[in-house]
C-alpha positions in Angstrom: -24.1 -87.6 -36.9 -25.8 -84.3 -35.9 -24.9 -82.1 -33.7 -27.2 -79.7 -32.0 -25.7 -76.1 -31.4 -28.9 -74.0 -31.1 -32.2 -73.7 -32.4 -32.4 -72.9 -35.7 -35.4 -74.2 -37.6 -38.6 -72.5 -38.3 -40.5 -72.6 -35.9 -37.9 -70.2 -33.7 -38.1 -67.2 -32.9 -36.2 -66.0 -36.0 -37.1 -68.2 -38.4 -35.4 -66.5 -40.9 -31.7 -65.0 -39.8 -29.4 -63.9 -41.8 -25.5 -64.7 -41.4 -22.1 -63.8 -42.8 -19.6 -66.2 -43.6 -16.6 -65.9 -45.1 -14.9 -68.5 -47.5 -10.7 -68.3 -47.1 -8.5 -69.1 -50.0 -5.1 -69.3 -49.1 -2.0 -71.8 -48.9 -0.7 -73.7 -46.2 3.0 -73.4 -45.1 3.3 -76.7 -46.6 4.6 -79.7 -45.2 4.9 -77.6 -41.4 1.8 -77.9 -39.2 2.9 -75.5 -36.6 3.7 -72.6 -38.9 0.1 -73.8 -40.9 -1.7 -73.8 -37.8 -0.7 -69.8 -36.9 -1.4 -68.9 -40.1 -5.2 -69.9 -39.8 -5.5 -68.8 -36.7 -4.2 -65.3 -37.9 -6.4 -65.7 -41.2 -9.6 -66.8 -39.0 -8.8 -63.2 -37.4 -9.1 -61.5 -40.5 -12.5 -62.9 -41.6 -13.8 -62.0 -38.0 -12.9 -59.0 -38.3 -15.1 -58.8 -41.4 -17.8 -59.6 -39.6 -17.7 -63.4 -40.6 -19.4 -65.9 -38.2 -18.7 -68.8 -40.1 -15.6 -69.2 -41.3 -14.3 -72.0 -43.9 -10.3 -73.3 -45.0 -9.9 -75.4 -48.0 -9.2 -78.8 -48.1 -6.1 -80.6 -46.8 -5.2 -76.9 -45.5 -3.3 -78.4 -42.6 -0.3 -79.3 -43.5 -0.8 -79.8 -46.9 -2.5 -81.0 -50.4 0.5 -82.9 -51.8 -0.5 -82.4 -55.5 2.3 -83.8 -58.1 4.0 -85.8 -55.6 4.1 -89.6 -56.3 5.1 -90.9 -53.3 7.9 -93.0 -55.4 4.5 -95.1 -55.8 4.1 -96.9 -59.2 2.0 -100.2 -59.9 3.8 -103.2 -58.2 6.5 -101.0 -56.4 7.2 -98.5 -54.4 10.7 -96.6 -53.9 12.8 -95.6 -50.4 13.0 -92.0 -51.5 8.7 -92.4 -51.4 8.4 -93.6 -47.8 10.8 -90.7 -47.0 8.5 -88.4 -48.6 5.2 -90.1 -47.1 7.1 -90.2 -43.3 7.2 -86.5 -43.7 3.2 -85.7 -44.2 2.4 -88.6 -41.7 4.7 -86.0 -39.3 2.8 -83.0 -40.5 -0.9 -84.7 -40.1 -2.3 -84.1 -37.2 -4.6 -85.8 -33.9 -7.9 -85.2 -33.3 -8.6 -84.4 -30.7 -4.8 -83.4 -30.3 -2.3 -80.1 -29.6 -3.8 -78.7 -32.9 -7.3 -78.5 -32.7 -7.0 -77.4 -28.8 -5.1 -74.7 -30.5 -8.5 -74.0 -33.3 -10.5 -74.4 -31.1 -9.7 -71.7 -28.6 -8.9 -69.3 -32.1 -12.9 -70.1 -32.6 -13.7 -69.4 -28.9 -11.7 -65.9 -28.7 -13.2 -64.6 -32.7 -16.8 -66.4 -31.7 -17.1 -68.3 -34.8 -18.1 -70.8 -36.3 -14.5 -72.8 -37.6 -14.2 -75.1 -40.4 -11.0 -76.4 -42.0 -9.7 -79.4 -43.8 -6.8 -81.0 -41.8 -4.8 -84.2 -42.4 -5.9 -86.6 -39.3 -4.1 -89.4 -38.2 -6.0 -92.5 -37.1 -5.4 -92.3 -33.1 -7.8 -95.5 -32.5 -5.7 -98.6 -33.8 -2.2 -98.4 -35.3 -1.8 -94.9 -36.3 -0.5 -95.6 -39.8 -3.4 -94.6 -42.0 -4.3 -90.6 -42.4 -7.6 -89.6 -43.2 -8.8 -86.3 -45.5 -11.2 -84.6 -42.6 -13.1 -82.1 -42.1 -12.9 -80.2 -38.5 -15.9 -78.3 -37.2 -15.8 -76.0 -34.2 -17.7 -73.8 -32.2 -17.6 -70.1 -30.9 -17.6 -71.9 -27.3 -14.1 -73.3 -28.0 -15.3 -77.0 -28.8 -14.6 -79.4 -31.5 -18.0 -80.4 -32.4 -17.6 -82.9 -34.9 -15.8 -84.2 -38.0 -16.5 -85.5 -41.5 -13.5 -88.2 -43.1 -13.9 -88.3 -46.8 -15.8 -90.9 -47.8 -13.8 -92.0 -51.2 -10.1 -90.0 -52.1 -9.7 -89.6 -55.6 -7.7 -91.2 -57.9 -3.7 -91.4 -56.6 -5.3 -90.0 -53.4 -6.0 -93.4 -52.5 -2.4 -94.3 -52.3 -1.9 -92.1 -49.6 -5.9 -91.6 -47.6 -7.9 -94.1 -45.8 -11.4 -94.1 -46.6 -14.0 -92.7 -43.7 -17.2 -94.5 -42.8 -21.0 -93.2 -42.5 -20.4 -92.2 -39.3 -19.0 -88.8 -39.7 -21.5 -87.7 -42.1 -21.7 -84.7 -39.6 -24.2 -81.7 -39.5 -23.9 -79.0 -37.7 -27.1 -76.9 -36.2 -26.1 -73.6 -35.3 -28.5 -70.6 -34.5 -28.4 -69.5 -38.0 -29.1 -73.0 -39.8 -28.0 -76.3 -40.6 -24.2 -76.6 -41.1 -22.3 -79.7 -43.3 -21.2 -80.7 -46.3 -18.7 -83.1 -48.4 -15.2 -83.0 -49.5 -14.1 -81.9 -53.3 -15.1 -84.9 -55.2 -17.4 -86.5 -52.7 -19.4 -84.2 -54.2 -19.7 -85.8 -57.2 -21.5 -88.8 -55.3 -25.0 -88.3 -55.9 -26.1 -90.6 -53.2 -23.6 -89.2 -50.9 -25.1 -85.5 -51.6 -28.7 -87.0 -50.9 -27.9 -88.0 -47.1 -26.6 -84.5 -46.4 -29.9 -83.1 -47.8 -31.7 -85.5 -46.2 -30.0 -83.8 -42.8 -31.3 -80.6 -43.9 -28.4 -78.9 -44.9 -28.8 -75.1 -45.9 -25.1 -74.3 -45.5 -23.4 -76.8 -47.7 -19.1 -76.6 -47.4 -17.3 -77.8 -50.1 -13.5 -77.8 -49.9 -12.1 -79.0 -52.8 -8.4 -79.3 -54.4 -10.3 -79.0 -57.7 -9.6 -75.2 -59.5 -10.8 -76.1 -63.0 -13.6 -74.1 -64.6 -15.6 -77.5 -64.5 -15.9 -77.1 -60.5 -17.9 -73.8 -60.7 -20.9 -75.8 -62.5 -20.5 -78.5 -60.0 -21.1 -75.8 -57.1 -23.9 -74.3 -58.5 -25.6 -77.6 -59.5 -25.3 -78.5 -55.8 -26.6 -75.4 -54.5 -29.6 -75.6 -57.3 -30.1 -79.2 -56.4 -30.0 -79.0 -52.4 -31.8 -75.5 -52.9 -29.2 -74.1 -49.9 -26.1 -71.7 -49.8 -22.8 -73.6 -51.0 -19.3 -72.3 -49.8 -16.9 -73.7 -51.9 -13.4 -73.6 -50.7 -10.0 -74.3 -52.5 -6.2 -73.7 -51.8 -4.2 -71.2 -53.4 -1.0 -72.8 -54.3 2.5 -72.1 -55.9 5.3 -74.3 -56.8 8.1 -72.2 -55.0 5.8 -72.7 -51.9 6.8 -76.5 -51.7 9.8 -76.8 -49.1 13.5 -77.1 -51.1 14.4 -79.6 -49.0 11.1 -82.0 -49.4 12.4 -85.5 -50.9 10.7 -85.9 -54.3 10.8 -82.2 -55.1 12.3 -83.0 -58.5 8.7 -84.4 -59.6 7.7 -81.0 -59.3 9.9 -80.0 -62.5 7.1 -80.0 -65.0 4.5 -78.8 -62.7 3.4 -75.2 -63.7 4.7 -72.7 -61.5 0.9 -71.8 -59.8 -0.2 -75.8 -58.8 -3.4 -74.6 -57.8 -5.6 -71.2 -59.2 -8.2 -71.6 -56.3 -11.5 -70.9 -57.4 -13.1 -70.3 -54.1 -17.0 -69.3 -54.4 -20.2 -68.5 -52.8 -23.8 -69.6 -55.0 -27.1 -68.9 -53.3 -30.2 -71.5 -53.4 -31.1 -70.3 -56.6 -27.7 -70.7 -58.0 -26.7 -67.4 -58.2 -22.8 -66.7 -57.5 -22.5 -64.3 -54.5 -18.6 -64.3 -54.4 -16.3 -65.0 -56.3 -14.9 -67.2 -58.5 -11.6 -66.2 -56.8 -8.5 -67.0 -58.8 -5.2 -66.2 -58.8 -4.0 -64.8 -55.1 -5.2 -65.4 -51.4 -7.9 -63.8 -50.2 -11.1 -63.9 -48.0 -15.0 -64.1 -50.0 -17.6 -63.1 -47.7 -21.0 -63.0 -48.2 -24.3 -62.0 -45.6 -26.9 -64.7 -46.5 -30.6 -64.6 -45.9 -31.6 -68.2 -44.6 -35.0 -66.9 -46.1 -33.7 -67.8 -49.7 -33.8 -71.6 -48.7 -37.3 -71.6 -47.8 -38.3 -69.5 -51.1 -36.0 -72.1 -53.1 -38.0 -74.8 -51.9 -41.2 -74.1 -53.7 -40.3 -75.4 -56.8 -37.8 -78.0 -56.0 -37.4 -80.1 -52.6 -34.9 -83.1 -53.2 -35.5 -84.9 -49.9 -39.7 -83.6 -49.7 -41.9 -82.8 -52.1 -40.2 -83.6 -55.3 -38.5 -87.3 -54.0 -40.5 -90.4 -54.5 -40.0 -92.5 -52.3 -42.4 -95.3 -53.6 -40.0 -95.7 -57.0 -36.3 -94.5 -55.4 -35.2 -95.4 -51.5 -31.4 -94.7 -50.1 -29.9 -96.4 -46.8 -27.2 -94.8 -45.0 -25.2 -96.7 -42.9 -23.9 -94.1 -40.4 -22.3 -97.2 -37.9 -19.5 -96.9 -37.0 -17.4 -99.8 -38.7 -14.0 -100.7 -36.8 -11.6 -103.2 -38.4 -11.3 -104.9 -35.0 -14.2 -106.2 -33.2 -13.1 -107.3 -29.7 -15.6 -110.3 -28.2 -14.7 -111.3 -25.0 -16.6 -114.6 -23.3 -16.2 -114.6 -19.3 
């Protein structure tokens, strides 16, 4: 899915423009959406304020990355005190379009930004059970333009996220270029990275939940690779910040006081680190990029153009929608 939200190629009138955007790495108030909600509305504020016309949140920001929690899940069982725990996210994940993102949306509208932010979404279009890891996209108008579900969780992720389809492999166009990207280790799909170049991305987002030293290589490979500005995005996250009262808190024991360092990040075309690594606290990266850099980057290395071959190597993406239920009706 693209989504058209000005001119922005080059062939415009500013072929070239420049942009600042602003990469926020903080924690959610975890396992409460309202209280989540206000704070990034409050921390989209502050990057505005910095001049920041794009503004990106970390994955699962809203409510919550559940890290060391098992969900009393194990291999052939699962446990009372688990569905407890997992009836407590499902409460804290959110509807799209729902209360929430009317509430985003019009934070967008009044700071004129572009929005982007990792929520929890519930599936509103058959039995509302399964939660998805998504990616929200809004615009300075006050609209939710579009939304990316990760493609494959990771590892005990699984237990807990569906799995999205090809259809919200979303891009964004905005007057200052081409915004998507993929979801922490979506990005370690090569295929998956190929579509999004293949859409033209020059503003790739990556939220992420992944903070180790191994994820700064990973961002500037992708930025070297796609030849385009990569924002990478992560939480920063404590273990007194989980909620005393949260059943299963006592699998937190041996957990390391700070879950998550962060990491967050800004690498230009060329692979050359803007902002960041930011470990360690909260705080807002910003950067001013010159869209110019993509073009230059290109004249070397064009994944999707001049250096693809599309006589020896060919990908398909299936961007259908694919329900589980497909209602035939005969008259």
């Amino acid at each position: 899915m693209s989504i058209d939200e000005g001119s922005q190629s080059p062939i415009s009138n500013n072929p070239f423009p420049k942009v600042t955007v602003a990469v926020v790495q903080a924690a959610p108030v975890l396992f409460d959406r309202a209280a989540t909600v206000a704070k990034a509305c409050q921390l989209t504020r502050e990057a505005a304020a910095q001049g920041a016309q794009l503004v990106l949140f970390p994955e699962a920001f809203i409510p919550c990355y559940p890290r060391g929690l098992s969900f009393g899940m194990v291999v052939g069982s699962r446990t009372p005190a688990g569905r407890q725990t997992w009836q407590r996210y499902w409460e804290g994940a959110i509807d799209v379009p729902g209360e929430e993102t009317a509430v985003l949306a019009a934070v967008a509208r009044e700071t004129n930004t572009y929005l982007a932010i990792g929520v929890i979404e519930r599936d509103s279009s058959y039995s509302g059970g399964t939660l998805y890891c998504t990616l929200l996209y809004f615009g300075p108008d006050g609209r939710l333009l579009g939304k990316h579900r990760k493609l494959k969780p990771t590892a005990a992720e699984r237990l807990i996220w569906g799995e999205g389809d090809g259809s919200t492999l979303t891009t964004v166009k905005t007057p200052f270029g081409t915004v998507g990207g993929l979801i922490c280790w979506e990005n370690y799909m090569p295929l998956a990275r190929m579509a999004m170049y293949g859409k033209g991305v020059e503003l790739y987002l990556a939220p992420t939940a992944d903070s180790r030293d191994t994820w700064q290589a990973t961002m500037i490979h992708i930025a070297s690779e796609g030849r385009c500005f990569v924002l990478g995005c992560n939480q920063f996250v404590t273990k007194a910040m989980y909620p005393p009262d949260l059943v299963g808190i006592e699998e937190l024991a041996d957990q390391p006081e700070i879950m998550c360092r962060g990491g967050s990040v800004i690498v230009s075309p060329l692979g050359q680190v803007l902002a960041g690594p930011l470990y360690n606290q909260e705080g807002i990266l910003t950067a001013t990029l010159d869209l110019a850099e993509v073009v230059q980057g290109k004249l070397d290395f064009d994944a999707v153009g001049h250096y693809a071959r599309p006589d020896v190597f060919r990908l398909v993406v299936e961007e259908r929608p694919l329900a589980p239920i497909v209602n035939h009706f005969t008259t």
